[in-house]
C-alpha positions as CSV (number, residue, x, y, z in Angstrom):
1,X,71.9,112.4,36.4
2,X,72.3,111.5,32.5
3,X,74.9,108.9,31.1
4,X,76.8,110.1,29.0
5,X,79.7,108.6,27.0
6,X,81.5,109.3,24.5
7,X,81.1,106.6,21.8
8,X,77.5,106.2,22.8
9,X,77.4,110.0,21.5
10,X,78.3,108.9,18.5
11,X,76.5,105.7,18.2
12,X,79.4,103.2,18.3
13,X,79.1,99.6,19.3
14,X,81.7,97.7,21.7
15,X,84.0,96.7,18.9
16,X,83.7,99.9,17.0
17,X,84.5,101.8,19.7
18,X,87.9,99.4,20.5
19,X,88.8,99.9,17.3
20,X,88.4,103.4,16.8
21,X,90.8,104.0,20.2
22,X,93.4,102.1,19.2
23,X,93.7,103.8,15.9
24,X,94.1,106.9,17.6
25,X,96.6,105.3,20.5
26,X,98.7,104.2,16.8
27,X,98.1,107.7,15.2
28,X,99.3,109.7,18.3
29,X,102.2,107.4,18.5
30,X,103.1,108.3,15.2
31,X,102.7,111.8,15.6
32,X,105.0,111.6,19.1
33,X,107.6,109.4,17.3
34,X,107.4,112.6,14.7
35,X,108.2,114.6,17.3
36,X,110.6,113.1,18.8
37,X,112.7,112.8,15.6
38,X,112.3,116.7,15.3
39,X,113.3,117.3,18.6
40,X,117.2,115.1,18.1
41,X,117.5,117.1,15.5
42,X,117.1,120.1,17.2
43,X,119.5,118.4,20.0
44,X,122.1,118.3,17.2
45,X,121.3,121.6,14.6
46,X,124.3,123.5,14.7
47,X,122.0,126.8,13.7
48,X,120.6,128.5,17.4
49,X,118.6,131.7,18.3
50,X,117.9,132.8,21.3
51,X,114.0,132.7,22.6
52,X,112.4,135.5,24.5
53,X,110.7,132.6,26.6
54,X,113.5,130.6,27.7
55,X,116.1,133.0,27.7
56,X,118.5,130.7,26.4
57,X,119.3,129.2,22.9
58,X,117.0,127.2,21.6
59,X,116.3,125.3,17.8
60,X,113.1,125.8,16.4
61,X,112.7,122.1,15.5
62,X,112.6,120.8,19.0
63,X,109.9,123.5,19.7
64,X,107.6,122.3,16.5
65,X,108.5,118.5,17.7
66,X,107.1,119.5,21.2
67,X,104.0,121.1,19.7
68,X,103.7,117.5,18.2
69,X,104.3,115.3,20.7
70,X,101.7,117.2,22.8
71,X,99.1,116.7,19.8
72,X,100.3,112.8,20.1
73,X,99.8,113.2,23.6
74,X,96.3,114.8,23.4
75,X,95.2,111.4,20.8
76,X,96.5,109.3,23.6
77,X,93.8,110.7,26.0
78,X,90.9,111.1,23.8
79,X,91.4,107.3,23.0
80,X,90.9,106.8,26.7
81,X,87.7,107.6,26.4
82,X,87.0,105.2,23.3
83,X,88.7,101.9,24.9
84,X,89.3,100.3,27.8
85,X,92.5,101.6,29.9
86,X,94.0,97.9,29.9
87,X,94.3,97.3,26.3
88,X,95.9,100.5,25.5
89,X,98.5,100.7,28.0
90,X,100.5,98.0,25.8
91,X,99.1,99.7,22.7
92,X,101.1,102.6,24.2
93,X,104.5,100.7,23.4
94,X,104.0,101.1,20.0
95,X,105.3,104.1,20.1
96,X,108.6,102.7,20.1
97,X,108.1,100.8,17.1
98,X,107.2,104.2,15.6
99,X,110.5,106.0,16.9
100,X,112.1,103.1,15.0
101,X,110.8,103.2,12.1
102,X,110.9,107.0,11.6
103,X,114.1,107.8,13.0
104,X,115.4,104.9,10.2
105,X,113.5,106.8,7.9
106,X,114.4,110.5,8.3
107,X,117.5,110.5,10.6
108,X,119.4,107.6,8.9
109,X,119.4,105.6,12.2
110,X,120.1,101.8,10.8
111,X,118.0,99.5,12.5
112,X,120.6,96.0,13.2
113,X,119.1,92.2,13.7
114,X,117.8,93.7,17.3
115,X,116.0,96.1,16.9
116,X,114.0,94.5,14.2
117,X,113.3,91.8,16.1
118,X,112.3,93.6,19.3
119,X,110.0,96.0,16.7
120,X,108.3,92.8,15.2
121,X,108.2,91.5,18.6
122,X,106.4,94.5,20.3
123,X,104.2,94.4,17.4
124,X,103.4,90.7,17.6
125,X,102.7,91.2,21.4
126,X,100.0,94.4,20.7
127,X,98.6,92.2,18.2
128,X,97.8,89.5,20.7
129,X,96.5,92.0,23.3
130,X,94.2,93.6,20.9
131,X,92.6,90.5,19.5
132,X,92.4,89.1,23.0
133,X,89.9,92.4,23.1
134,X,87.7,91.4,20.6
135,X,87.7,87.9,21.6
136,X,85.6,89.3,25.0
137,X,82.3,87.4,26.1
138,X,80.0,90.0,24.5
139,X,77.2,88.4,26.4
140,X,78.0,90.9,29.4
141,X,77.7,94.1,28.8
142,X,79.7,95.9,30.1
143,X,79.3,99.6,30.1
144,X,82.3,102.1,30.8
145,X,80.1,105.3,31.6
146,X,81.4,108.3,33.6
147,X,79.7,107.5,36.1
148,X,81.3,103.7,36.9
149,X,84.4,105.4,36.7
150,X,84.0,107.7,38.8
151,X,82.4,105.2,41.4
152,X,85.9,102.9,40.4
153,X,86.7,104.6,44.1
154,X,84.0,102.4,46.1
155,X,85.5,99.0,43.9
156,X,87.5,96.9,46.2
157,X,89.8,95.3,44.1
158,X,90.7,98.9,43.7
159,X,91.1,99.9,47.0
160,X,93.0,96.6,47.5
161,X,95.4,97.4,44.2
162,X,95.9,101.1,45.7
163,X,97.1,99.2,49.4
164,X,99.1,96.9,47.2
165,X,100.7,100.1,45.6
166,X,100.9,102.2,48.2
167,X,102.6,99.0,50.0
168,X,105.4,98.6,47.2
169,X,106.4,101.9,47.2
170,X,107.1,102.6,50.9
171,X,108.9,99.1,50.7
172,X,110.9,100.0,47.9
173,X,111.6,103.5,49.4
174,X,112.8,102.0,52.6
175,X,115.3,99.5,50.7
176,X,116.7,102.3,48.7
177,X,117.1,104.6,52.2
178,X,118.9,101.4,53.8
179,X,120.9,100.9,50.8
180,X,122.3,104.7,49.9
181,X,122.9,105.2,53.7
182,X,125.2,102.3,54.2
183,X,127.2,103.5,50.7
184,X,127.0,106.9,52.2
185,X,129.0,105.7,55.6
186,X,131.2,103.8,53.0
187,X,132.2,106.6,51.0
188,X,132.5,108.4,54.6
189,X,134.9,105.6,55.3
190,X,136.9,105.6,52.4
191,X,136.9,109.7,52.0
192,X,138.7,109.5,56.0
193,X,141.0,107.0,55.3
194,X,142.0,108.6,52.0
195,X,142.7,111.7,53.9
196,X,144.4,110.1,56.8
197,X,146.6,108.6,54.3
198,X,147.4,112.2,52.8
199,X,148.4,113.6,56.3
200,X,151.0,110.9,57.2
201,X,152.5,111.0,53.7
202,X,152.8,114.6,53.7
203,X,153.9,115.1,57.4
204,X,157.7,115.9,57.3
205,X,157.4,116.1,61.7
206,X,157.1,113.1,62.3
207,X,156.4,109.6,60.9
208,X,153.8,107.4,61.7
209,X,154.2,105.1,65.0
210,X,153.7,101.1,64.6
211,X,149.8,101.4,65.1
212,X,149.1,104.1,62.5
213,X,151.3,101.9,60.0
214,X,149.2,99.3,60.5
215,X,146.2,101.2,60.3
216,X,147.6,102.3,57.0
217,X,148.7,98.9,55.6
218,X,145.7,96.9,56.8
219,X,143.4,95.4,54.4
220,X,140.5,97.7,55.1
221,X,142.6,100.8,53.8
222,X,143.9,99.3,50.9
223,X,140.6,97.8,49.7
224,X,139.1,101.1,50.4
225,X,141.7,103.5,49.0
226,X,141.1,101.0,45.6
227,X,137.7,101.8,45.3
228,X,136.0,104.3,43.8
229,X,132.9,106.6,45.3
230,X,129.3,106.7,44.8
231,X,129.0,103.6,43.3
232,X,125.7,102.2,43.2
233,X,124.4,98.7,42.6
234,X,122.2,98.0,39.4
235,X,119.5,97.1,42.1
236,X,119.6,101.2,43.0
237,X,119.0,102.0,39.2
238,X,116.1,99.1,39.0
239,X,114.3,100.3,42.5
240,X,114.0,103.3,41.1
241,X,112.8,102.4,37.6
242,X,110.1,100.5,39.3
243,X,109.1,102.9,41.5
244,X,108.8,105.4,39.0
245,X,106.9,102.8,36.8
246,X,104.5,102.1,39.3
247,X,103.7,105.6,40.1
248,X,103.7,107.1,36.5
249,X,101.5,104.3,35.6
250,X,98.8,106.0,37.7
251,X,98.5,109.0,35.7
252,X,96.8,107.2,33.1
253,X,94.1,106.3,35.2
254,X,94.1,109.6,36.7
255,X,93.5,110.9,33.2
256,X,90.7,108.6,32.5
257,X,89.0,109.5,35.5
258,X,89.1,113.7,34.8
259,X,88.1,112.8,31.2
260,X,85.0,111.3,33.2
261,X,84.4,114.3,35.0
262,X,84.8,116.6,31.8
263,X,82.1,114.6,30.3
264,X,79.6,114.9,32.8
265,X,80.5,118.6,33.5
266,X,78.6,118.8,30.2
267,X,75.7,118.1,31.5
268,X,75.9,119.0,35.0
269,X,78.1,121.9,36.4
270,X,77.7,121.0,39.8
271,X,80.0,118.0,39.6
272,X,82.9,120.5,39.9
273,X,81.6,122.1,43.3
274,X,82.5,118.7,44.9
275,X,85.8,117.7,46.1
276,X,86.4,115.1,43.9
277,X,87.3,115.9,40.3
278,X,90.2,118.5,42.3
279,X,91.3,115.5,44.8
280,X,91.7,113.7,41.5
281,X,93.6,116.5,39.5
282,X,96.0,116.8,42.7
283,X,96.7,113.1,42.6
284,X,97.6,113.3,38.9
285,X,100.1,116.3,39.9
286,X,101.6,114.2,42.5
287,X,102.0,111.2,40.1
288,X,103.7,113.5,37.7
289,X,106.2,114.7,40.2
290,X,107.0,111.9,42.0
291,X,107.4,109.9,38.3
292,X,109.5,112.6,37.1
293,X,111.3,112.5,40.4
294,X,112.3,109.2,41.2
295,X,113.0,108.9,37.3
296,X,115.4,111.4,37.7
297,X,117.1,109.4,41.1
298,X,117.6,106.7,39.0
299,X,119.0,108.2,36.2
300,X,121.5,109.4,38.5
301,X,122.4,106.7,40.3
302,X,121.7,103.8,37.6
303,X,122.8,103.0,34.0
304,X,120.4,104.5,31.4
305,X,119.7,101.7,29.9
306,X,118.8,99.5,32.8
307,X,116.5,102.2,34.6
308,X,114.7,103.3,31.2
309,X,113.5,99.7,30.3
310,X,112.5,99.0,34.1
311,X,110.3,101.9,33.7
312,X,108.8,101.4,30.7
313,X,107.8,97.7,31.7
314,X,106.7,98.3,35.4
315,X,104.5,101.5,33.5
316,X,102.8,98.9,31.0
317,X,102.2,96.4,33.7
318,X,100.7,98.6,36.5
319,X,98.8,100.6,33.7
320,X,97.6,97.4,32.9
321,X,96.5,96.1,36.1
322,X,95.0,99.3,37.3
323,X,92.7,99.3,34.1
324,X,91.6,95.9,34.7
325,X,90.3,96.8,38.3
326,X,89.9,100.2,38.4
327,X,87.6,100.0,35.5
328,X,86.2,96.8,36.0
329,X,87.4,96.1,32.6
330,X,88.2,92.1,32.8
331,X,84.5,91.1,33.5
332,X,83.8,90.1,30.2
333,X,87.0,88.6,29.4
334,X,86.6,85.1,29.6
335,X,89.5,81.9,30.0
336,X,90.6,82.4,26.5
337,X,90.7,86.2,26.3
338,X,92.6,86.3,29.3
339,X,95.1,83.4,28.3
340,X,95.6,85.1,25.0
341,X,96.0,89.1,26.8
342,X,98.5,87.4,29.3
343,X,100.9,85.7,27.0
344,X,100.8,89.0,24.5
345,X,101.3,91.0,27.7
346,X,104.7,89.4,28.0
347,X,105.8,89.0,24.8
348,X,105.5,93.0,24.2
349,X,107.0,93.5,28.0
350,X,110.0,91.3,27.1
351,X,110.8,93.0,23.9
352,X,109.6,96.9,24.8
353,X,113.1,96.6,27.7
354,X,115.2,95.3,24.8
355,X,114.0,98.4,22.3
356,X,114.0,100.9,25.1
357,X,117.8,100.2,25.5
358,X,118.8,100.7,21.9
359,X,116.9,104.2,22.1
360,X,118.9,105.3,25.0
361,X,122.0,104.5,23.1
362,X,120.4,106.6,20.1
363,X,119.7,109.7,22.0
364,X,123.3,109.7,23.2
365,X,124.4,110.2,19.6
366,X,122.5,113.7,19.5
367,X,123.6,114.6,22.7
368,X,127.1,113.9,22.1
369,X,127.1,116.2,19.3
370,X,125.7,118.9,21.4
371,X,128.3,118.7,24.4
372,X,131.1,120.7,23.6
373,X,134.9,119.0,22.9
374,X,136.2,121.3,25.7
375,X,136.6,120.5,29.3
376,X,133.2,121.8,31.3
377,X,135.5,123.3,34.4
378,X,136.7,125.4,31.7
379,X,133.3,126.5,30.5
380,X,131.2,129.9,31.1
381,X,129.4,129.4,34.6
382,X,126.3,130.8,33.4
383,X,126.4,129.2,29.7
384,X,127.5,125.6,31.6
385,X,123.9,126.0,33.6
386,X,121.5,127.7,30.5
387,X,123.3,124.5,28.6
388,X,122.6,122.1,31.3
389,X,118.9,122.9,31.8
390,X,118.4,122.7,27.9
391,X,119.6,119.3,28.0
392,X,118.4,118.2,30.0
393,X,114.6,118.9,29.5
394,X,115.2,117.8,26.0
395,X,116.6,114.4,27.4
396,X,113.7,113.7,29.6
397,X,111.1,114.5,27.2
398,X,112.7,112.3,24.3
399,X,112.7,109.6,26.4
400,X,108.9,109.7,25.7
401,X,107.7,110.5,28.9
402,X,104.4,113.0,30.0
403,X,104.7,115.8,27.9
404,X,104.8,118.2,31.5
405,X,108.2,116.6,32.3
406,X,109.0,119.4,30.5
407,X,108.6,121.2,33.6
408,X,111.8,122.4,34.7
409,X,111.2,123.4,38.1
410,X,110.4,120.3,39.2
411,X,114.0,119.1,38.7
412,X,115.8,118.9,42.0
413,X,119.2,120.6,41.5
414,X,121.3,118.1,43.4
415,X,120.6,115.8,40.9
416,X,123.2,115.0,38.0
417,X,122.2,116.6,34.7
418,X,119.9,113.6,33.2
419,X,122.4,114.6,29.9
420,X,125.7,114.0,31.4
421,X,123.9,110.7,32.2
422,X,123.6,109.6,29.1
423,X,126.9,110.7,27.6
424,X,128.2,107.8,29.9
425,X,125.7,105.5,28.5
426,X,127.8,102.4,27.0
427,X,127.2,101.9,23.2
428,X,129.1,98.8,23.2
429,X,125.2,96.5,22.7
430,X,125.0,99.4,19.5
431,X,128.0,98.1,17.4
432,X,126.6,96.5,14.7
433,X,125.0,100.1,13.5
């Protein structure tokens, strides 16, 4: 079977080719941090039709920032194919510096001490990841064909990252059952004794006998009567971010993989009569769910802006890690390339969970101005739930996740809306704007 790739096609060397994908990872951030500043406008444009689509109201700017942030979206992928998986996933984050400095720019957002030193921050980090690129031992040559990619399956560092995955997840899973049952029997708890309490005030028969009045009085019942329901601990909100970090991370590599499989589809249709390219575009379904999924937990159950920067850190990480031995893409690092990678690997990671928080608080701005001033029990049923699906796609997406978290069926509809979420976001780390 031919090797084929990409950059050989067009007669790029190593560096070349590095280069060349992240320009186009810092183009399509661009372009999604365009996007992205179209679609909080649209979030807060007064002017609405309805669409014939959606069946709801919808502003044609958040449509046209979509279109954009799936072109961004589509540079993100073909760079994938131009540089190695591990130096773009922090490359990725400067698509926060981007949303920062185009949302200053067109929607008047003034960017305070912090956010200018997280943006510098995230951009001194990159910088220190991508020269720790070039700085490789380009003695070993190591090639990235379609073919090693796809063979990435048979690697045992792989294999042993998968187990390490696979292990993290059902651990993290388990903690958060064990920890939402027992505040589920406590809210049971305090739900009965609230209405035990109600019964004995309001029974004019009879009064309560010496042991219910000490049921009533005793520490338990006032300690419970004082506390509220549903309260979850920030370590809910941060399991969650992580978990959904870990397995959104994935879809990267998922990506990487099909691109493989496009590429030698070129030259060889029978690729796509074996099980593997469709085992491998399942897995990237699944990955998108789940992230989506246990996003949307967390959002729920956390603070927006502890779940958010969990997320985007735990993403960069494991899309790190998974590049580095999925792709056997660290061979030709050596001591100093690795040092250098590590310590800008940190320094972007400590800064991205600073800047992710101030974009939460921005995003609450527009949706605040789309909520109405009245009461939502006092709301239309049916424009409540056409108003609460609109938000909360656009919420999701701004966050700047996959563009197909756009799909809505996906969304489980216990969940709180993701927008009502972030209208309880606190602003207070936003003053000095």
């Amino acid at each position: 079977m031919e090797r084929f790739h990409i950059h050989k096609s067009f007669e790029m060397d190593n560096t070349v080719s590095l280069v060349f994908g992240i320009i186009l990872t810092v183009i399509g951030s661009i372009f999604m941090a365009i996007a992205n500043s179209l679609m909080k406008l649209g979030l807060s444009d007064s002017k609405k039709k309805k669409s014939m689509l959606t069946n709801y109201s919808c502003d044609t700017k958040w449509y046209v920032g979509f279109i954009v942030y799936c072109f961004g979206s589509f540079l993100h992928i073909i760079a994938l194919g131009f540089a190695p998986a591990s130096t773009l996933a922090p490359v990725n984050s400067f698509g926060l510096i981007a949303n920062a400095i185009v949302a200053n720019i067109y929607l008047n957002e003034k960017l305070g001490k912090l956010e200018m030193t997280s943006t510098l921050g995230i951009f001194f980090g990159i910088s220190i990841c991508a020269c720790a690129s070039f700085l490789c031992d380009n003695k070993i040559n190591v090639d990235f064909n379609p073919l090693d990619i796809i063979d990435s399956w048979k690697n045992p560092w792989y294999i042993f990252y998968i187990f390490v995955a696979i292990f993290l997840s059902f651990f993290t899973l388990i903690y958060l059952n064990h920890e939402e049952n027992k505040i589920i029997t406590e809210n049971e708890e305090i739900y009965t004794t609230k209405r035990y309490v109600e019964l004995n005030l309001y029974d004019d028969k009879s009064g309560p006998n010496d042991e219910e009045k000490n049921n009533i009085n005793s520490p338990m019942s006032t300690k419970s009567l004082n506390e509220p329901e549903n309260i979850y601990p920030k370590s809910i909100g941060l399991a969650y971010g992580f978990l959904a970090g870990l397995i959104g991370s994935q879809c990267v590599l998922e990506i990487k993989e099909i691109v493989a499989f496009l590429h030698i589809g070129i030259t060889n249709k029978h690729i796509y009569k074996t099980p593997l390219p469709h085992l491998c575009f399942i897995f990237l379904v699944i990955s998108i769910y789940l992230q989506i999924h246990f996003l949307n937990l967390g959002l729920t159950r956390g603070d927006a802006t502890l779940v958010v920067p969990t997320y985007y850190v735990f993403w960069t990480f494991f899309g790190t890690l998974g590049g580095f031995v999925k792709f056997n893409e660290f061979e030709n690092f050596n001591f100093n390339s690795i040092l250098l990678f590590v310590i800008g690997f940190i320094i972007t990671v400590l800064f991205i969970s600073i800047l992710a928080v101030q974009e939460i608080a921005f995003l609450r701005k527009y949706v605040d101005k789309e909520v109405p001033d009245i009461a939502l029990d006092n709301l239309d049923v049916n424009a409540q739930v056409l108003q609460n699906k609109k938000l909360s796609k656009q919420v999701i997406l701004n966050m700047g996740l996959f563009p197909m978290s756009l799909i809505h069926f996906f969304q489980i509809k216990k969940h709180v809306n993701l927008w009502e979420i972030v209208l309880k976001t606190p602003t207070f780390f936003n003053s000095d704007h």
